[in-house]
mmCIF file as gemmi writes it, N, C-alpha and C atoms, coordinates in Angstrom:
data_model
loop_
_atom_site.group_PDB
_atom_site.id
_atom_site.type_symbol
_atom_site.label_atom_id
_atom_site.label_alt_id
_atom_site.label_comp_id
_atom_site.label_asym_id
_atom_site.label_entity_id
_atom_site.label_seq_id
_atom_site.pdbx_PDB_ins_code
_atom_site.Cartn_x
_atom_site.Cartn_y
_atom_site.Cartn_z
_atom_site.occupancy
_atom_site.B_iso_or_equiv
_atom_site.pdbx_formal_charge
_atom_site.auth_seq_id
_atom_site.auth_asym_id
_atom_site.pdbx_PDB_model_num
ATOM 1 N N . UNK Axp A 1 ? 116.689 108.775 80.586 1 0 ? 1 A 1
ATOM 2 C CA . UNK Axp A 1 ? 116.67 108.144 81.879 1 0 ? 1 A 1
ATOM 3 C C . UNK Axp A 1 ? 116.884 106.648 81.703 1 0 ? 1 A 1
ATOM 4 N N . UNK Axp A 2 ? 117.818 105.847 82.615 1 0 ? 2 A 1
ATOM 5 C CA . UNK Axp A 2 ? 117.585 104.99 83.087 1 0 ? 2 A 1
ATOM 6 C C . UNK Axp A 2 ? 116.392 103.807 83.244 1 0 ? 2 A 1
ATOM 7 N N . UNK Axp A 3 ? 115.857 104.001 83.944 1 0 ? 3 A 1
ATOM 8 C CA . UNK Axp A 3 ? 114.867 103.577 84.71 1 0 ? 3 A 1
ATOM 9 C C . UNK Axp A 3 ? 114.271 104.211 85.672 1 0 ? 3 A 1
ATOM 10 N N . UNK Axp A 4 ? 113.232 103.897 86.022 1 0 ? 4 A 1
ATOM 11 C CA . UNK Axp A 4 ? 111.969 104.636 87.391 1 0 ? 4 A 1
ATOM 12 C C . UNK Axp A 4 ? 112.265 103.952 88.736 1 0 ? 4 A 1
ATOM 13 N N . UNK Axp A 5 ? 112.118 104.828 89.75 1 0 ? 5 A 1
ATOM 14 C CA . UNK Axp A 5 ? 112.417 104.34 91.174 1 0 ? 5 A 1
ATOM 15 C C . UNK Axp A 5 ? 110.213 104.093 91.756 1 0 ? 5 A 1
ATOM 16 N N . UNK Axp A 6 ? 109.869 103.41 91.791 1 0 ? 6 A 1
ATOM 17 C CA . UNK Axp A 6 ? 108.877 103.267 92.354 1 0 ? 6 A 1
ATOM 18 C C . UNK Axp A 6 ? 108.392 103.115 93.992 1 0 ? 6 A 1
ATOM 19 N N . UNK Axp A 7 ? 107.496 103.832 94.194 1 0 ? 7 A 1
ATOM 20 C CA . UNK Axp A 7 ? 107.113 103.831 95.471 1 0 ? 7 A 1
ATOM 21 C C . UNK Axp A 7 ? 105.539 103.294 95.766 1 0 ? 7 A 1
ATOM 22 N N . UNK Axp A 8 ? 104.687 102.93 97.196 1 0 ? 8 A 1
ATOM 23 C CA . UNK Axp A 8 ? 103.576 102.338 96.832 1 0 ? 8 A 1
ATOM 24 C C . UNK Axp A 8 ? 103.355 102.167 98.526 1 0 ? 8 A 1
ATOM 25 N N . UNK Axp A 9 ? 101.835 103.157 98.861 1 0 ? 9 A 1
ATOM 26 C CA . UNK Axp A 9 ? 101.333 103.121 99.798 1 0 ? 9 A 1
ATOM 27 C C . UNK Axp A 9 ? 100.423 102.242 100.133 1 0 ? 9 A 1
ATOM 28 N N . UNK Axp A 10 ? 100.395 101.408 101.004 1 0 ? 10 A 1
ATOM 29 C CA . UNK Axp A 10 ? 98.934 100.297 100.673 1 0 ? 10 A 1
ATOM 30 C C . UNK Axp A 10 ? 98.789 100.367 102.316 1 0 ? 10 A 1
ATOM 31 N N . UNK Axp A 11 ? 98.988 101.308 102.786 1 0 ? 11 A 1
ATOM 32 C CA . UNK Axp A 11 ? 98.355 101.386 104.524 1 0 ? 11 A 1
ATOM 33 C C . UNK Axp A 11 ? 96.928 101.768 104.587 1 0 ? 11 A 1
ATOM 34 N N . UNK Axp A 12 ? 96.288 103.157 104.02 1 0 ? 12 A 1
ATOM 35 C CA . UNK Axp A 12 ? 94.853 103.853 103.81 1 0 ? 12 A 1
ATOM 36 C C . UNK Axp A 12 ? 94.962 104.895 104.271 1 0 ? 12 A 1
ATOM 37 N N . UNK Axp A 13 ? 96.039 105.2 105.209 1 0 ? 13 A 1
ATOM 38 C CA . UNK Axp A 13 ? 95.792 106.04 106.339 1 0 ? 13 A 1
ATOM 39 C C . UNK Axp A 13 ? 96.643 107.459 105.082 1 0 ? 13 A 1
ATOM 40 N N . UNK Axp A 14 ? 97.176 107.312 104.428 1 0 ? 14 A 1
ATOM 41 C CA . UNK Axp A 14 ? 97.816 108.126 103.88 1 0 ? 14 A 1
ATOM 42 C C . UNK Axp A 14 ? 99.502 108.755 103.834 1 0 ? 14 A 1
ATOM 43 N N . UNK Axp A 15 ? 100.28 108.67 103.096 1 0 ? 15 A 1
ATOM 44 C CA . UNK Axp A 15 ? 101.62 108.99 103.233 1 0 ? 15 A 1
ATOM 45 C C . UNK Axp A 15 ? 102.427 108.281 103.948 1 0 ? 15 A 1
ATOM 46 N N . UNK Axp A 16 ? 102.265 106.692 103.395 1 0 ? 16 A 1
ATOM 47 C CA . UNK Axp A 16 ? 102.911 106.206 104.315 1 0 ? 16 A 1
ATOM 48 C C . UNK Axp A 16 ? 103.955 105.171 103.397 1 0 ? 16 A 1
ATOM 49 N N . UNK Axp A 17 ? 104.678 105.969 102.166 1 0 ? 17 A 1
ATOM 50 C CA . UNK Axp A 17 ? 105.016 105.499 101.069 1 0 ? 17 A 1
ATOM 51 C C . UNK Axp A 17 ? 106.2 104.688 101.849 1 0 ? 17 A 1
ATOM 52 N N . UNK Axp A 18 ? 106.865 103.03 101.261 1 0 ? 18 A 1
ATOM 53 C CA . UNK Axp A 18 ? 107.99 102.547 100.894 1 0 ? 18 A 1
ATOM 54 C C . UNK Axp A 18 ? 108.246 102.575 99.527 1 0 ? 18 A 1
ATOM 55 N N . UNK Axp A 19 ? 109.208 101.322 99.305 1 0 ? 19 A 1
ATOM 56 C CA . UNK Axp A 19 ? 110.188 101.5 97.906 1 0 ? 19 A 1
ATOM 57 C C . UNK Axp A 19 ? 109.345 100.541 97.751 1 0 ? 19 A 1
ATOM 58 N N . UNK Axp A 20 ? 109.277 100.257 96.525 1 0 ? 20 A 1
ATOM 59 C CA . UNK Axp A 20 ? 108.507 99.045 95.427 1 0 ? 20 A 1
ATOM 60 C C . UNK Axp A 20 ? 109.453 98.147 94.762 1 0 ? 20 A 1
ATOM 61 N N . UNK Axp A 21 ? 110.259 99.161 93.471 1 0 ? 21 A 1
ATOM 62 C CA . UNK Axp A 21 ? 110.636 98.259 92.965 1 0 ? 21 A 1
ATOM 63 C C . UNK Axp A 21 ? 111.768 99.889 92.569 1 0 ? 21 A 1
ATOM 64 N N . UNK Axp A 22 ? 112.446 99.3 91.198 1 0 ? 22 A 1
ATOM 65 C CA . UNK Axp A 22 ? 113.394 100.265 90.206 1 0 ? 22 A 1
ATOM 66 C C . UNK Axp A 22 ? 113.512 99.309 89.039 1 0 ? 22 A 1
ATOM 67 N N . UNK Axp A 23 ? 112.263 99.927 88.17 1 0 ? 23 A 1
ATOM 68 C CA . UNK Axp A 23 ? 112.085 99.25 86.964 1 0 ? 23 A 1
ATOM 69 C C . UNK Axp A 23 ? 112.65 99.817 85.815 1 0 ? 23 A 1
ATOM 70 N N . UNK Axp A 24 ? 113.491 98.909 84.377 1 0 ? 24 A 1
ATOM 71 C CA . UNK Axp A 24 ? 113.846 99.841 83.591 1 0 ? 24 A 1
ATOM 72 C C . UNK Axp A 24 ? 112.923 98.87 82.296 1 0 ? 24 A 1
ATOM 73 N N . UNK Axp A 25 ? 112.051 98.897 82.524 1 0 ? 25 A 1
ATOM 74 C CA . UNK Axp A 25 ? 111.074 98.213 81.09 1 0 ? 25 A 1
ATOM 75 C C . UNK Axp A 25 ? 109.63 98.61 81.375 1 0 ? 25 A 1
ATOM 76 N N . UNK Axp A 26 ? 108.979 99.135 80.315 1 0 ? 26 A 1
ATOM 77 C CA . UNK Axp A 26 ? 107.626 99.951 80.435 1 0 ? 26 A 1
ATOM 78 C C . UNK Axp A 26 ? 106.587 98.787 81.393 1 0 ? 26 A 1
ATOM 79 N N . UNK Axp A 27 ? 105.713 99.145 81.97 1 0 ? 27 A 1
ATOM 80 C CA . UNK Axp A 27 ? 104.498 97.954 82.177 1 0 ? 27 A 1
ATOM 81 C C . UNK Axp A 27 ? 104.875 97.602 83.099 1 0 ? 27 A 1
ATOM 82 N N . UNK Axp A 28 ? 105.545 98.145 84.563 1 0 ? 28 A 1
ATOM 83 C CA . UNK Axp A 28 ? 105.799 97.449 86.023 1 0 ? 28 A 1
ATOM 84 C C . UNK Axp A 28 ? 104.598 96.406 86.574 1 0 ? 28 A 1
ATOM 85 N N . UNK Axp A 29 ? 104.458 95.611 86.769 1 0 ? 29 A 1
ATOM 86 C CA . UNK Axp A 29 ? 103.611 94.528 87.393 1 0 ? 29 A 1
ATOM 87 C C . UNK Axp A 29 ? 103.97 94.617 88.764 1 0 ? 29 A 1
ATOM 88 N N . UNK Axp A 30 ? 103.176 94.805 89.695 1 0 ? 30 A 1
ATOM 89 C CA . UNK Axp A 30 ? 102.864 94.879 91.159 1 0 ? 30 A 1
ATOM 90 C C . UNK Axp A 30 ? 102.031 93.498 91.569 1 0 ? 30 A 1
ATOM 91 N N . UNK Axp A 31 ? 103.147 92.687 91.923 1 0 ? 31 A 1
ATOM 92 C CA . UNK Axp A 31 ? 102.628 91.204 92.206 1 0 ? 31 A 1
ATOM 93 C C . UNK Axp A 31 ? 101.834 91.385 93.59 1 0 ? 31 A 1
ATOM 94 N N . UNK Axp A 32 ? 101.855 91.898 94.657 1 0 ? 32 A 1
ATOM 95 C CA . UNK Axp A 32 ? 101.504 91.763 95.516 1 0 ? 32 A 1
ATOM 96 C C . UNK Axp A 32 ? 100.25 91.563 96.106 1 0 ? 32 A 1
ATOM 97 N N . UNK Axp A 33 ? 99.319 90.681 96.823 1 0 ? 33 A 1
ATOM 98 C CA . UNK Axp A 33 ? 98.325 89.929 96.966 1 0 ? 33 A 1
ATOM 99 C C . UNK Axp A 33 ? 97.428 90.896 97.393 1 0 ? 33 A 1
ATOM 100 N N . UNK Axp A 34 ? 96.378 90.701 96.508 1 0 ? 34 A 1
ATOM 101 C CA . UNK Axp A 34 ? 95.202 91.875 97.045 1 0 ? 34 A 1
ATOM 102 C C . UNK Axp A 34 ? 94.851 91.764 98.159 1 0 ? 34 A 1
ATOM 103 N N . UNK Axp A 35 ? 94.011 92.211 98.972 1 0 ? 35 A 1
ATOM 104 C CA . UNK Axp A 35 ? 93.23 92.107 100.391 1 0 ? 35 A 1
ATOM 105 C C . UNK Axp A 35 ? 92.357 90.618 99.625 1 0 ? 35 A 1
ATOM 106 N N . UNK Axp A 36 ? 91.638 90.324 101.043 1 0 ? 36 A 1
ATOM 107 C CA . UNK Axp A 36 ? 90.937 89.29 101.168 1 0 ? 36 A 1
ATOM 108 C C . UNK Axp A 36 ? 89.946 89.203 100.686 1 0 ? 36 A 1
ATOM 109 N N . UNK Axp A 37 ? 89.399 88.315 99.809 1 0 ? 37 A 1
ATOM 110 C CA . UNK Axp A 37 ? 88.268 88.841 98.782 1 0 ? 37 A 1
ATOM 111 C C . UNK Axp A 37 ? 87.112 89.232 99.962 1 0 ? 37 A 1
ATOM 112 N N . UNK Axp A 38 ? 85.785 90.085 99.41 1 0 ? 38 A 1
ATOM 113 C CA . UNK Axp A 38 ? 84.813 91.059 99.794 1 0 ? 38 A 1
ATOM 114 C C . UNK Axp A 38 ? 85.711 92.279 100.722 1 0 ? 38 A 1
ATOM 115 N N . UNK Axp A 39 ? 87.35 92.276 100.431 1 0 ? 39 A 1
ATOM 116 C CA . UNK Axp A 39 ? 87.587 93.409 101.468 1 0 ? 39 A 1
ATOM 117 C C . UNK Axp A 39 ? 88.508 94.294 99.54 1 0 ? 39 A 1
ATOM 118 N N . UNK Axp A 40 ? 88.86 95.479 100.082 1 0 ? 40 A 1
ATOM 119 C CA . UNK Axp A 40 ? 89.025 96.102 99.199 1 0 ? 40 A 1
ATOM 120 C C . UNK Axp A 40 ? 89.674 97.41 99.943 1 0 ? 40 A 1
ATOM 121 N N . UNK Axp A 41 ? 91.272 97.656 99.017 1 0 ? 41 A 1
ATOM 122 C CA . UNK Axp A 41 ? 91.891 98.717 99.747 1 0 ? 41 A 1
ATOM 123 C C . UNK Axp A 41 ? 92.386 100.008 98.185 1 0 ? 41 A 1
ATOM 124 N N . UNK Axp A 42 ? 92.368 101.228 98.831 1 0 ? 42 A 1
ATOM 125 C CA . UNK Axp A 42 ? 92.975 101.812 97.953 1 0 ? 42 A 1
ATOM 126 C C . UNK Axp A 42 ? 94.272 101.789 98.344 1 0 ? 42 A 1
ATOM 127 N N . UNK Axp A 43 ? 95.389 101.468 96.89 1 0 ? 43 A 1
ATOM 128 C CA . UNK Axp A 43 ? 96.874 101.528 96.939 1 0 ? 43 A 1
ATOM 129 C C . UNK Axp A 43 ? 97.624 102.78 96.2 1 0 ? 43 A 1
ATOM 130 N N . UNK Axp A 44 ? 98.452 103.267 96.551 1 0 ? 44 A 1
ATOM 131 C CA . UNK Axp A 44 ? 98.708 104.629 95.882 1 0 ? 44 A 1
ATOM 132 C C . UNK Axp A 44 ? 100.347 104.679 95.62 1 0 ? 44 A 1
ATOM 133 N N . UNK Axp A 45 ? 100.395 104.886 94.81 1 0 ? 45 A 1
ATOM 134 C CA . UNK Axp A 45 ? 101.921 104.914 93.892 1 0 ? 45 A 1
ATOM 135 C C . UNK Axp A 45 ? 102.431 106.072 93.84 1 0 ? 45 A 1
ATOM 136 N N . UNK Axp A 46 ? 103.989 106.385 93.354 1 0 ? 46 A 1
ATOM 137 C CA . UNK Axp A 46 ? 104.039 107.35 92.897 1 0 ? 46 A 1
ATOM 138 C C . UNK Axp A 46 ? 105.362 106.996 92.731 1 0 ? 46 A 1
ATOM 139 N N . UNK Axp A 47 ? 106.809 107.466 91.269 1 0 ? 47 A 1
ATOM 140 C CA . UNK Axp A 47 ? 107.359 107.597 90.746 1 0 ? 47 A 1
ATOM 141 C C . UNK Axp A 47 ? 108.439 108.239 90.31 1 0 ? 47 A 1
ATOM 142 N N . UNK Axp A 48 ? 109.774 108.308 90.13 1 0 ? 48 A 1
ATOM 143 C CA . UNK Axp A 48 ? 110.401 109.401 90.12 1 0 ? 48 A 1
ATOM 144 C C . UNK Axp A 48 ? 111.571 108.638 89.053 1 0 ? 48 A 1
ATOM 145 N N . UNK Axp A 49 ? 112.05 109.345 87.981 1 0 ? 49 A 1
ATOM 146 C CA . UNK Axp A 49 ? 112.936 108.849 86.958 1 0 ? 49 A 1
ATOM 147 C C . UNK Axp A 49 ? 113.894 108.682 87.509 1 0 ? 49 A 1
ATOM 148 N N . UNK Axp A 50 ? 115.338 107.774 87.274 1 0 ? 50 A 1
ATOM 149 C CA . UNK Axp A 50 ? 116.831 107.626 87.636 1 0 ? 50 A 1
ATOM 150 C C . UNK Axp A 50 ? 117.536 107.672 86.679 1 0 ? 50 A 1
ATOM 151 N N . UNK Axp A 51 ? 118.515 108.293 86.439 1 0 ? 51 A 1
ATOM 152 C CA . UNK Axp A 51 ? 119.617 108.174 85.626 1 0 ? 51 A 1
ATOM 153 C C . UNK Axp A 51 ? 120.682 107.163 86.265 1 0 ? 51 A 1
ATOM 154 N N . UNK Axp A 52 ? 120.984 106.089 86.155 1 0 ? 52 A 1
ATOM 155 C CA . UNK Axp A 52 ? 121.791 105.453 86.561 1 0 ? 52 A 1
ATOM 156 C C . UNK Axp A 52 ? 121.616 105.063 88.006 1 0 ? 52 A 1
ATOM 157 N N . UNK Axp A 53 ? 122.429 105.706 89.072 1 0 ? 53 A 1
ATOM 158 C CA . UNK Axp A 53 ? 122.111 105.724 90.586 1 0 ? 53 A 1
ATOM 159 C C . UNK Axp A 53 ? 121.602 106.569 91.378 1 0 ? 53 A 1
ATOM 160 N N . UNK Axp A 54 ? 121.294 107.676 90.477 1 0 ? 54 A 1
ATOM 161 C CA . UNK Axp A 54 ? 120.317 108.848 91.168 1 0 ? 54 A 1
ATOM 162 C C . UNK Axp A 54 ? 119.017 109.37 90.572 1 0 ? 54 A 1
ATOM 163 N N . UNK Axp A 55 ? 118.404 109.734 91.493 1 0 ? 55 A 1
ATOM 164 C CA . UNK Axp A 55 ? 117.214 109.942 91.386 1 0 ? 55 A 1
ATOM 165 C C . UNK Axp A 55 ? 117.1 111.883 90.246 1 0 ? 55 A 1
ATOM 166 N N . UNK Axp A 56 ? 116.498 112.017 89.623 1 0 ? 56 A 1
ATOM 167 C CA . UNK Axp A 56 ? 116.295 112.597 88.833 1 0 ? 56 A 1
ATOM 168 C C . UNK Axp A 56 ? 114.78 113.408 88.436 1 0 ? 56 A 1
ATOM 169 N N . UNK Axp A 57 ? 114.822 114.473 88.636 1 0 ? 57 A 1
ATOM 170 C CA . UNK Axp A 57 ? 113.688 115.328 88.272 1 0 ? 57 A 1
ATOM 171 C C . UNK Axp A 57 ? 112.896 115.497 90.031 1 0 ? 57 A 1
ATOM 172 N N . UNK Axp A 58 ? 111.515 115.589 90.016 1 0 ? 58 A 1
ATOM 173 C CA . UNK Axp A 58 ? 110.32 115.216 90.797 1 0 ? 58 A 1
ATOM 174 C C . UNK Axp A 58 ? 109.81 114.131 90.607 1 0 ? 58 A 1
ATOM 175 N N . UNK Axp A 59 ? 109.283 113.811 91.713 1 0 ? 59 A 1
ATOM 176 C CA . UNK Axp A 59 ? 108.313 112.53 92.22 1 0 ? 59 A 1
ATOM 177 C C . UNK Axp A 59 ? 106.75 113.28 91.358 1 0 ? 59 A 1
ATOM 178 N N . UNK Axp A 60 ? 106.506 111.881 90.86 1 0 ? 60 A 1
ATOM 179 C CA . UNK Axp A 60 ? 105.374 111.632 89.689 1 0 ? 60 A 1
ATOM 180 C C . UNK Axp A 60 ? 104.299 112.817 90.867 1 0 ? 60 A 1
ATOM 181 N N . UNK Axp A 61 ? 103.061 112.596 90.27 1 0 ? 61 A 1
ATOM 182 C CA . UNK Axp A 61 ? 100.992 112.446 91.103 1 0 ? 61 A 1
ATOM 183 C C . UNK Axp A 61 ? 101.669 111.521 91.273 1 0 ? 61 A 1
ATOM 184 N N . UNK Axp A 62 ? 100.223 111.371 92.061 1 0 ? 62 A 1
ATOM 185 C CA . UNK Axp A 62 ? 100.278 109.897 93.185 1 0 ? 62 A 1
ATOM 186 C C . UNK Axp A 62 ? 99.291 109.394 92.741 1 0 ? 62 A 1
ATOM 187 N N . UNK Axp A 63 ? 99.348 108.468 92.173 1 0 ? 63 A 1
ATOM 188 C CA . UNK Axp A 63 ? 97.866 107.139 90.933 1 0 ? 63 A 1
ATOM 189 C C . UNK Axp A 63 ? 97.599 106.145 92.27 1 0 ? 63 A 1
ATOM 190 N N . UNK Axp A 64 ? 96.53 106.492 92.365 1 0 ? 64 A 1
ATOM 191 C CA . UNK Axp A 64 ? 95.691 105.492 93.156 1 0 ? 64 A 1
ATOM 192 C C . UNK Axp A 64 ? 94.799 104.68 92.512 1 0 ? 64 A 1
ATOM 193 N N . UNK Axp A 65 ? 94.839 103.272 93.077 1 0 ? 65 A 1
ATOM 194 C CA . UNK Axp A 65 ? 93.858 102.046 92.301 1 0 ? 65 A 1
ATOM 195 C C . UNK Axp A 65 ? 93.394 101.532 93.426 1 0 ? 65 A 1
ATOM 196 N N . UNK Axp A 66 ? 91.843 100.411 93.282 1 0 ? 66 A 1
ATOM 197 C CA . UNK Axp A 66 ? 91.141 99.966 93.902 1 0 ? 66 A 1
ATOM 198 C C . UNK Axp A 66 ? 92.225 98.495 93.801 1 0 ? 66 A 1
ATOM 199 N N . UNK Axp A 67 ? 92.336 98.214 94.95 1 0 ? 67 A 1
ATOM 200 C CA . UNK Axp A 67 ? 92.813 96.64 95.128 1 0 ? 67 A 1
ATOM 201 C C . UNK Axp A 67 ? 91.773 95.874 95.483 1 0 ? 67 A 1
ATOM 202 N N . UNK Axp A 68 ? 91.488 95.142 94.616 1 0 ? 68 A 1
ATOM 203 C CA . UNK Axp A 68 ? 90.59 93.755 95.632 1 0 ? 68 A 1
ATOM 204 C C . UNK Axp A 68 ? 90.477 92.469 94.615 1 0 ? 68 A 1
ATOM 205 N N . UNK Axp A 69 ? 90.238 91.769 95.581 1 0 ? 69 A 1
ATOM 206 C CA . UNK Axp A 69 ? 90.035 90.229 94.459 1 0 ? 69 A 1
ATOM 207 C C . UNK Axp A 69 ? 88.829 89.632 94.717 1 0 ? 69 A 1
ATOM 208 N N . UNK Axp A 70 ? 88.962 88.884 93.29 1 0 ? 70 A 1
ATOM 209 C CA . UNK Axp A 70 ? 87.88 88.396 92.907 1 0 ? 70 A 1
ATOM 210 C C . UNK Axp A 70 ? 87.295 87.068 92.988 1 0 ? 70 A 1
């Protein structure tokens, strides 16, 4: 493969995936600004390999992390 097509829910409500990024180097970094510190959201990802310009195989699980800052 190519590279990974990334996706990334940060609504709560559930399934409410856009596009992220299309990374081709291990260790994607998700710059995007946590909630407001004492607030805290779950964000949920999920993944699918590319060969070139198409998408390839199935879409990853869906990895959910605690967002919040400190």
């Amino acid at each position: 493969m190519t590279s990974i097509e990334i996706h990334v829910d940060r609504s709560g409500v559930g399934n409410n995936y856009s596009f992220l990024a299309i990374d081709a180097m291990p260790n994607y970094i998700d710059t995007a600004l946590p909630p407001a510190p004492a607030d805290y959201h779950i964000w949920k990802y999920k993944a699918i390999y590319r060969l070139k310009d198409e998408r390839v195989g199935h879409w990853s699980d869906e990895v959910s992390v605690v967002a919040v800052q400190s």
